[in-house]
C-alpha positions as CSV (number, residue, x, y, z in Angstrom):
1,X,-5.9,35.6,115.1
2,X,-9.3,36.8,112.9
3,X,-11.4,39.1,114.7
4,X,-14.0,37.1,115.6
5,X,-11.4,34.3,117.5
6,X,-9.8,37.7,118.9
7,X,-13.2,38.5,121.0
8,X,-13.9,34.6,121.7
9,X,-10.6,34.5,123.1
10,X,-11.4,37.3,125.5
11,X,-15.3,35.9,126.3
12,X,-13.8,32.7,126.8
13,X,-10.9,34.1,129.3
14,X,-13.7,36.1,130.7
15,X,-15.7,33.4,132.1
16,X,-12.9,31.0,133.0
17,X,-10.9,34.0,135.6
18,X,-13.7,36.1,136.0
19,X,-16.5,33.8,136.9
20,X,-14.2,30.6,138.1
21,X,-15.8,28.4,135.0
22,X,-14.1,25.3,134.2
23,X,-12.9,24.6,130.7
24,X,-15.6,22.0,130.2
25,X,-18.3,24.8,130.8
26,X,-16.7,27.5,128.9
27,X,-17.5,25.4,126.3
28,X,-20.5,24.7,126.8
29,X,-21.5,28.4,126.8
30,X,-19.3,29.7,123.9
31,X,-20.6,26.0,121.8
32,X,-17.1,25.0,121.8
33,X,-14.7,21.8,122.5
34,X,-13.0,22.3,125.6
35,X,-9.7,21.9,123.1
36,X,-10.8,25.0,121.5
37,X,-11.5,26.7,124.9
38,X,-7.8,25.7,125.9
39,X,-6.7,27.1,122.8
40,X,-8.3,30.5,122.7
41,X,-7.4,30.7,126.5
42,X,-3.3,30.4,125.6
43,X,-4.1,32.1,122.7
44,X,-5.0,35.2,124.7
45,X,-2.0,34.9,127.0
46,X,0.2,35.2,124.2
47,X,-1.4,38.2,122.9
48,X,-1.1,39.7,126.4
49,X,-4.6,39.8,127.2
50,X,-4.3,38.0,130.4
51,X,-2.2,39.4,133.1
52,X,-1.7,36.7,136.1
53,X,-0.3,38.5,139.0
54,X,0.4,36.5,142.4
55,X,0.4,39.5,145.4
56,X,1.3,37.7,148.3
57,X,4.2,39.8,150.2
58,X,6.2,37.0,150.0
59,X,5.7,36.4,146.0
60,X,8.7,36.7,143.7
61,X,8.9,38.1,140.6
62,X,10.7,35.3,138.6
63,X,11.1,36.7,135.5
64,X,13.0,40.1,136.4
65,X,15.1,37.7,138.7
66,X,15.9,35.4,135.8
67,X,16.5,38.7,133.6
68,X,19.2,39.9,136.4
69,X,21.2,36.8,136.7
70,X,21.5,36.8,133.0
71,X,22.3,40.4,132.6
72,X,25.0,40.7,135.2
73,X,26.2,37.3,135.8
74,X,24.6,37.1,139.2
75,X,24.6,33.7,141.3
76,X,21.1,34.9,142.7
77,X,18.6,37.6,142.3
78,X,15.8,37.6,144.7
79,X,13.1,40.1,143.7
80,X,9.8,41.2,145.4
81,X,6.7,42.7,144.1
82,X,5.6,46.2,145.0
83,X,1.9,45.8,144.1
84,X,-0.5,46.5,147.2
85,X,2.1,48.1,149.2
86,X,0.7,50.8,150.9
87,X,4.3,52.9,150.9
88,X,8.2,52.9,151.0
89,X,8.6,51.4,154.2
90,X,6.0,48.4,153.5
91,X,8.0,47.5,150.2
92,X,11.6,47.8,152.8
93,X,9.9,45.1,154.8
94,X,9.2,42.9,152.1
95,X,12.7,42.9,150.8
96,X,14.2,42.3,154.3
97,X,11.8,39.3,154.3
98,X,12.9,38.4,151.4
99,X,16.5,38.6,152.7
100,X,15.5,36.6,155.2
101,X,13.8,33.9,153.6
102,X,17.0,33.8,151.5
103,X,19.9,33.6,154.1
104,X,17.7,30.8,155.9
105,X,17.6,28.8,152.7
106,X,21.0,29.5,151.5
107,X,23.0,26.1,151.5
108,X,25.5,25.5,152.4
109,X,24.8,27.3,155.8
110,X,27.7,30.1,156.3
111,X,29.5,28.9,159.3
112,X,31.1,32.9,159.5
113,X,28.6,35.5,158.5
114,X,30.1,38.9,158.0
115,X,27.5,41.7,158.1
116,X,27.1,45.4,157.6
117,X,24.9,47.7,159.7
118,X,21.9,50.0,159.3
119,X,18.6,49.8,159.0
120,X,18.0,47.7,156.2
121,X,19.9,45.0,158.0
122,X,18.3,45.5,161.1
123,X,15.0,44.5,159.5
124,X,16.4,41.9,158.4
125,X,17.6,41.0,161.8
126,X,14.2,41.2,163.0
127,X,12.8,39.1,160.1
128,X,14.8,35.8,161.1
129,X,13.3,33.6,162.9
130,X,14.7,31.4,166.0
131,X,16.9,28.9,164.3
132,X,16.8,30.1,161.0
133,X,20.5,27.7,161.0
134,X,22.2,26.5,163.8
135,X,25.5,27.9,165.6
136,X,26.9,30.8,162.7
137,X,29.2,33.2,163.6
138,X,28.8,36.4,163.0
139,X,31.2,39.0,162.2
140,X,30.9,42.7,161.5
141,X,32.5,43.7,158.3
142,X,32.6,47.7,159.1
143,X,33.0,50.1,162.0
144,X,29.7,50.8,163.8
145,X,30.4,52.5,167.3
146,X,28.7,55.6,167.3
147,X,27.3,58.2,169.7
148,X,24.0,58.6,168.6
149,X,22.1,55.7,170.1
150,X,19.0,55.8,167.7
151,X,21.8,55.5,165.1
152,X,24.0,52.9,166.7
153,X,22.3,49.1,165.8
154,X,25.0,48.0,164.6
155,X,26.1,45.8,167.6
156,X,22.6,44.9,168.4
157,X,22.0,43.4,164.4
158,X,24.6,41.4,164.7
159,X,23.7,40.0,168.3
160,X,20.3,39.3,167.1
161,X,21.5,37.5,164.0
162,X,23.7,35.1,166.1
163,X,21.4,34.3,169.2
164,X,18.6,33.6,166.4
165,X,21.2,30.9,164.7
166,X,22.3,30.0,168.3
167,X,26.0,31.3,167.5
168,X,28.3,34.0,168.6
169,X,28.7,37.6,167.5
170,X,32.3,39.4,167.0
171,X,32.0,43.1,167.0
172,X,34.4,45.5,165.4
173,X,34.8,47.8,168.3
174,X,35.4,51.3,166.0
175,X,34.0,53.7,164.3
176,X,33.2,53.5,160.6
177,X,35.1,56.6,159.3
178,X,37.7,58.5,161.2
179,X,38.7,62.3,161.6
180,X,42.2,61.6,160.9
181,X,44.2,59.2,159.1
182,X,46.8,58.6,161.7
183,X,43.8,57.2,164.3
184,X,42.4,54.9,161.9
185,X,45.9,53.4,161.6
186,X,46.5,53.0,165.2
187,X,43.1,51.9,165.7
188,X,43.7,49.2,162.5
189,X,47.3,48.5,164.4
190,X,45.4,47.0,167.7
191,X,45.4,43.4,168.5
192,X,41.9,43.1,169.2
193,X,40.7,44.8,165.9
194,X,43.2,43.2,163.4
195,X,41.6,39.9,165.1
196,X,38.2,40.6,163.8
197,X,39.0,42.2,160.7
198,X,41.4,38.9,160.0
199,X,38.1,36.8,160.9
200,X,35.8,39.1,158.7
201,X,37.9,38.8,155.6
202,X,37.7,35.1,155.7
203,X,34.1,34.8,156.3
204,X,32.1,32.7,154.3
205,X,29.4,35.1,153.3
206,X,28.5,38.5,153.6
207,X,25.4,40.4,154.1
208,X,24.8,44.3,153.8
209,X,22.9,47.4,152.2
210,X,24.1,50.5,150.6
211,X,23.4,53.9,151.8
212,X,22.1,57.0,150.3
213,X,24.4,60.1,149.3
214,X,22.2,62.5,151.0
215,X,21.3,64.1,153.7
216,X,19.1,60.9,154.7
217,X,22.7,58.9,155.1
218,X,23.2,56.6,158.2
219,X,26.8,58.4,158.3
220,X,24.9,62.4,158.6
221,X,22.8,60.4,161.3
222,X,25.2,59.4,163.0
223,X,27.8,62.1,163.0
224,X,30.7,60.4,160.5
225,X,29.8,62.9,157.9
226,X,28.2,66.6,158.0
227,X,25.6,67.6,155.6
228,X,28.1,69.2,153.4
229,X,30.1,66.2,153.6
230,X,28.0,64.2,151.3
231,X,27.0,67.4,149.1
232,X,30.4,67.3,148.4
233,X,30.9,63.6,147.9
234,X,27.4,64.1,145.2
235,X,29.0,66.7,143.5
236,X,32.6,64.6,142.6
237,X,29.8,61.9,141.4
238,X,28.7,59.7,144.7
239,X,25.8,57.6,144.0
240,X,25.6,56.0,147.3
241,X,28.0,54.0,149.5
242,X,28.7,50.4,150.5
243,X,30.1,49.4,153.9
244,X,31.1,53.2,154.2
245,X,32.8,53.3,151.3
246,X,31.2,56.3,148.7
247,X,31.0,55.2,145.2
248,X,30.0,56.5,141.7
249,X,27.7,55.1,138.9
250,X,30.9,53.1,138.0
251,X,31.5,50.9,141.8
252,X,34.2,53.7,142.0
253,X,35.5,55.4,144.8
254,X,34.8,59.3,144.9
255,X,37.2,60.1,147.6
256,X,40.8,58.2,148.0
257,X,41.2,60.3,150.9
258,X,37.7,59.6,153.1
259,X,38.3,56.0,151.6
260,X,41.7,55.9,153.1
261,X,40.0,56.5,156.6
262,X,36.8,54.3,156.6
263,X,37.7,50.9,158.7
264,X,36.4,47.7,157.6
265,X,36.5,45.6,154.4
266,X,37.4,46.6,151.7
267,X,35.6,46.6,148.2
268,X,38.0,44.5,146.3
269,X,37.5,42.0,149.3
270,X,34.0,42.4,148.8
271,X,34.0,42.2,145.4
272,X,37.0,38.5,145.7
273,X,34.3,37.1,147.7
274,X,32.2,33.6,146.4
275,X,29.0,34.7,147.9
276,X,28.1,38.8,148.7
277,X,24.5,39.5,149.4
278,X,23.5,42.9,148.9
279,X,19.7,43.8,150.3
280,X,18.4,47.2,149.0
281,X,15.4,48.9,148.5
282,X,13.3,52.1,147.6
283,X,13.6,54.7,144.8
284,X,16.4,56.3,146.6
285,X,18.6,53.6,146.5
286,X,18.0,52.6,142.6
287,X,21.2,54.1,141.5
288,X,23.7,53.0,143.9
289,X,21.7,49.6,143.0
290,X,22.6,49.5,139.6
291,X,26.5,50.5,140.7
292,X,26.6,47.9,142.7
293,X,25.1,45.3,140.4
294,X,27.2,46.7,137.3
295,X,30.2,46.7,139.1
296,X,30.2,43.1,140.8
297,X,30.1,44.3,144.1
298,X,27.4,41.7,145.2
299,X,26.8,38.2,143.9
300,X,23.1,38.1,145.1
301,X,20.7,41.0,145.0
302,X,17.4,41.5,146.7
303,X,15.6,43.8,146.3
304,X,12.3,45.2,145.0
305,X,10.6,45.0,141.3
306,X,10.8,48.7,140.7
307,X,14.6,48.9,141.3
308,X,14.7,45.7,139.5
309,X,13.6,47.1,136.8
310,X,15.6,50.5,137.2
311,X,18.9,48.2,137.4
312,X,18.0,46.6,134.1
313,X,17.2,49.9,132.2
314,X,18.7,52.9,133.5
């Protein structure tokens, strides 16, 4: 492109998104065809002169989401933009409407649901509207019982996710890590729990989030793990965990031991299932993202632009 096509390209793209003129009176202006107008106009997105950005909350970026399924062999990749959020917790909600919007499209309908806990899935919760699909079980995948109430959704997300798809919810009546090996066992061993752990593994889809390895954890909050807990779990290379379950930048345990006492599924039984949804979001969480993704421990992930991109270039 000469010089002089260069600027008429960005006059002509100046009056046609800047001033709403039509093609026909572009031309007219410039002294041009309205061929030539098209022409310089697609010219100029080529050249990247024109950036089109749709901001709507519930927009997608399409592009990074294609770029995702490609690199990791993804089923689905649902990505959000960040522009015009005012903060962290505005670009959470968008993701967990994003999650929403998802699971209420997702076909065919899961007639078991197994879910995580925590406050990314409670958000979702809250996003789904009445009816988003009609009678689904719901199943929790990991202990939740806790005694820190402002901590303890866990039985409450699944609830809500059920009465909204007029179903049933199945709690897993335990905590999510143990103090000793020998409880977690017995606790495994009981009728009731081996029931819902039996219906969780053959659910037909799952939905959770990954926590933080920090101080910031859901576990520190509510009193699984101290402080120097997850310092300790950082310093053998924890990223973040899934369902509980502390990983490094490879999708690797960090701790056989801890591992050996967290109740719930499994990774590999994460990792075996046809359809895993993983909802995450924020800076914090970018790394134990991109273990996740690398590591096939979801088949679908949404999440935000920024750790889109963070996922795809580490």
């Amino acid at each position: 492109m000469s010089d002089s096509d260069e600027l008429l390209s960005i006059r002509a793209a100046e009056l046609y998104y800047d001033e709403d003129k039509t093609q026909d009176e572009v031309g007219q202006i410039l002294g041009l065809t309205r061929w030539k107008v098209g022409r310089l106009l697609a010219q100029a997105k080529e050249k990247g002169y024109i950036r089109i950005e749709i901001v709507h909350p519930r927009a997608r970026k399409l592009g990074l989401e294609r770029e995702l399924r490609d690199a990791f062999g993804l089923a689905d990749a649902i990505v959000v933009p960040v522009s015009g959020a005012k903060n962290d917790a505005e670009i959470r909600d968008r993701v967990a409407q994003g999650a929403a919007d998802y699971l209420t499209a997702l076909r065919p309908v899961p007639r078991t649901l197994g879910i995580s806990w925590g406050r990314t899935l409670d958000d979702v919760a809250a996003k789904l509207t009445d009816g988003w699909a009609t009678r689904v079980s719901v199943v929790q995948i990991n202990g939740g019982v806790t005694l820190n109430q402002r901590a303890g959704t866990a039985a409450a997300t699944a609830v809500s996710i059920a009465k909204k798809a007029s179903g049933d919810a199945t709690l897993l009546p335990s905590p999510a890590i143990l103090e000793r090996l020998e409880t977690k066992k017995s606790i495994e061993g009981d009728r009731m729990v081996a029931q819902v752990l039996g219906m969780a593994a053959e659910a037909s889809a799952y939905l959770y989030s990954a926590g933080v390895a920090g101080p910031d954890s859901a576990h520190v909050h509510s009193g699984y793990l101290t402080t120097e807990n997850v310092r300790e779990l950082v310093r053998r290379g924890a990223v973040g965990d899934v369902v509980g379950r502390y990983i490094d930048a490879n999708g690797m345990i960090v701790d056989p031991s801890l591992d050996e006492r967290t109740l719930g599924l499994s990774l590999d039984q994460l990792r075996a299932a046809p359809t895993s949804i993983a909802v995450i979001a924020g800076l914090a969480k970018q790394a134990v993202a991109r273990a996740m993704v690398s590591s096939g421990l979801c088949t679908v992930l949404v999440t935000d632009e920024e750790t889109a991109r963070a996922v795809l270039n580490p």
